[in-house]
ZAPAMI-260655 format. One record per residue (C-alpha): residue number from 0; residue in one letter; x, y, z. Coordinates in nm, 3 decimals. Example, Ala and Ser with C-alpha at 12.3 -4.5 7.8 and 13.67 -1.06 7.14 Angstrom:
[voro 0 a [1.230 -0.450 0.780]]
[voro 1 s [1.367 -0.106 0.714]]
//
This chain:
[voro 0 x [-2.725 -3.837 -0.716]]
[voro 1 x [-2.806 -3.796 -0.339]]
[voro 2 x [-3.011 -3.964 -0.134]]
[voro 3 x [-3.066 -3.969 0.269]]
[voro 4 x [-3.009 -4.338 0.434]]
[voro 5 x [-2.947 -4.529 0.758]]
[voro 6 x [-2.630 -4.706 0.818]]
[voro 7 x [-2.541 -4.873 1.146]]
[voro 8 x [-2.848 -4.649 1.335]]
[voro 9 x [-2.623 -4.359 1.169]]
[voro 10 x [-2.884 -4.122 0.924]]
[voro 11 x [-2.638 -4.003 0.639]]
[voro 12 x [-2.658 -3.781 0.326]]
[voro 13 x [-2.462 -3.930 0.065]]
[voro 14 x [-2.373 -3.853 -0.298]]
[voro 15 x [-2.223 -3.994 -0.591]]
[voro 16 x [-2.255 -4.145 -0.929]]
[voro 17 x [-2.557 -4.419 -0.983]]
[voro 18 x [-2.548 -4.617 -1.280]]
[voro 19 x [-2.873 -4.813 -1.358]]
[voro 20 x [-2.848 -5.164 -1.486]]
[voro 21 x [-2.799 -5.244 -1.832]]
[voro 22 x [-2.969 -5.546 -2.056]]
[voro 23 x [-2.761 -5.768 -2.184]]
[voro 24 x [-2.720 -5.755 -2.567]]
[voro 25 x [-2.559 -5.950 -2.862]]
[voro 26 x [-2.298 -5.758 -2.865]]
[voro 27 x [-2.278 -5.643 -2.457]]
[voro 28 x [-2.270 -5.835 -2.166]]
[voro 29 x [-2.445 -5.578 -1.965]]
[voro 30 x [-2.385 -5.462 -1.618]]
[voro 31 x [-2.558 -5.468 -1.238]]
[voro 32 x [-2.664 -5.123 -1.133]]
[voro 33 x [-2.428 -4.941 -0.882]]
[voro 34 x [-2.370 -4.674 -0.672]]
[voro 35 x [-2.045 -4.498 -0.643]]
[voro 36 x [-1.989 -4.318 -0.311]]
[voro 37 x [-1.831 -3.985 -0.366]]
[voro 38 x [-1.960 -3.780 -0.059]]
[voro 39 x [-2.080 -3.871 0.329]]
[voro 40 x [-2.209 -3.617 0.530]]
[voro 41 x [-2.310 -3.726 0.918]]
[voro 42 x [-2.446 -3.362 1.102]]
[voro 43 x [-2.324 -3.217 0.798]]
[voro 44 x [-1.942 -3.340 0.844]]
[voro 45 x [-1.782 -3.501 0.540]]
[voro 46 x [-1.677 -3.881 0.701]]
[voro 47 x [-1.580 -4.025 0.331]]
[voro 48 x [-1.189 -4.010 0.396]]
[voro 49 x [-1.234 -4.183 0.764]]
[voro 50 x [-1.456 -4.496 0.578]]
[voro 51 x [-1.275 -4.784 0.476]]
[voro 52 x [-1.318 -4.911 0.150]]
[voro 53 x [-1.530 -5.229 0.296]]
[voro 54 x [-1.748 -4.938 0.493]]
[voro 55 x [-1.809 -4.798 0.165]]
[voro 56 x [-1.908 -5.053 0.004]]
[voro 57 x [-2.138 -5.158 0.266]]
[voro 58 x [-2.279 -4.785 0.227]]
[voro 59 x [-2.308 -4.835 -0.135]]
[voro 60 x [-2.513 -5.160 -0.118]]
[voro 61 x [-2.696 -4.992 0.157]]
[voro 62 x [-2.827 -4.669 -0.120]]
[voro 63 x [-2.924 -4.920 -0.366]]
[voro 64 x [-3.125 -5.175 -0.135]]
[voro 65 x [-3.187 -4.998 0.172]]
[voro 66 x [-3.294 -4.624 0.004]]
[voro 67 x [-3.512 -4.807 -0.278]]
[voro 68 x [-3.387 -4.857 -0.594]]
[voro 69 x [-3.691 -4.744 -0.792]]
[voro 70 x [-3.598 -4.365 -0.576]]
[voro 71 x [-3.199 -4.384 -0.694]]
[voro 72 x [-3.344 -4.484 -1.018]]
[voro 73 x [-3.623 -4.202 -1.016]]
[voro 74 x [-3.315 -3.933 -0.907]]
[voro 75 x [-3.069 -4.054 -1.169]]
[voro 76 x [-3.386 -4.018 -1.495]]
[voro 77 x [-3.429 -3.676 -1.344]]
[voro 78 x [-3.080 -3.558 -1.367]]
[voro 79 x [-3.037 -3.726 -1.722]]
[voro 80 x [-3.407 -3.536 -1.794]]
[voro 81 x [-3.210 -3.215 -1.680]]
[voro 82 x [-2.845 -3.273 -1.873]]
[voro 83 x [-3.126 -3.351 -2.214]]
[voro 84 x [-3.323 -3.039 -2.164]]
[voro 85 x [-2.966 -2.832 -2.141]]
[voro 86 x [-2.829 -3.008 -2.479]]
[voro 87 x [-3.143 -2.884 -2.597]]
[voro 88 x [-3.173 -2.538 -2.469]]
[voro 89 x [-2.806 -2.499 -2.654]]
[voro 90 x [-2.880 -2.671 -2.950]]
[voro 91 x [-3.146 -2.455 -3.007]]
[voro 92 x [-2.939 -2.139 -2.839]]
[voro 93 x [-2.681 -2.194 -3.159]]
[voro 94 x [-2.881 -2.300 -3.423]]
[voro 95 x [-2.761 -2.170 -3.717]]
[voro 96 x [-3.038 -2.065 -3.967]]
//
């Protein structure tokens, strides 16, 4: 997932892994939604290895409240949409009549 946000007056493009929140169950104790930061791009420089893991964190908070959740949310149904349409297009690419 990517998404553009403001950190500290600083405007960064930032990517990584969102995982929506999940009801609890029964059986599952369900989790919090979260963003995992794997890429941070200021003027198109990659800062992730200078950010401390508390600076990260702060970033990933910051994608989640800050950039709108219902947008991460929106990006993350589109690229499951995408990886479904795939699994189809090769499903259907090998069927075997």
């Amino acid at each position: 997932m990517k998404a553009t946000i403001t950190v500290w007056g600083i405007e960064m493009d930032v990517e990584g892994e969102y995982q929506p929140s999940e009801r609890m169950t029964h059986d599952y104790p369900g989790c919090a939604e979260s963003f995992s930061l794997d890429y941070c791009f200021v003027g198109g420089v990659d800062i992730g290895e200078m950010l401390t893991s508390d600076q990260k964190e702060i970033i990933e908070e910051a994608v989640i409240n800050n950039h709108g959740a219902d947008a991460v949310r929106e990006s993350a149904m589109e690229a499951r949409a995408d990886e479904w349409r795939d699994m189809q297009l090769l499903a259907i690419e090998y069927k075997v009549e």
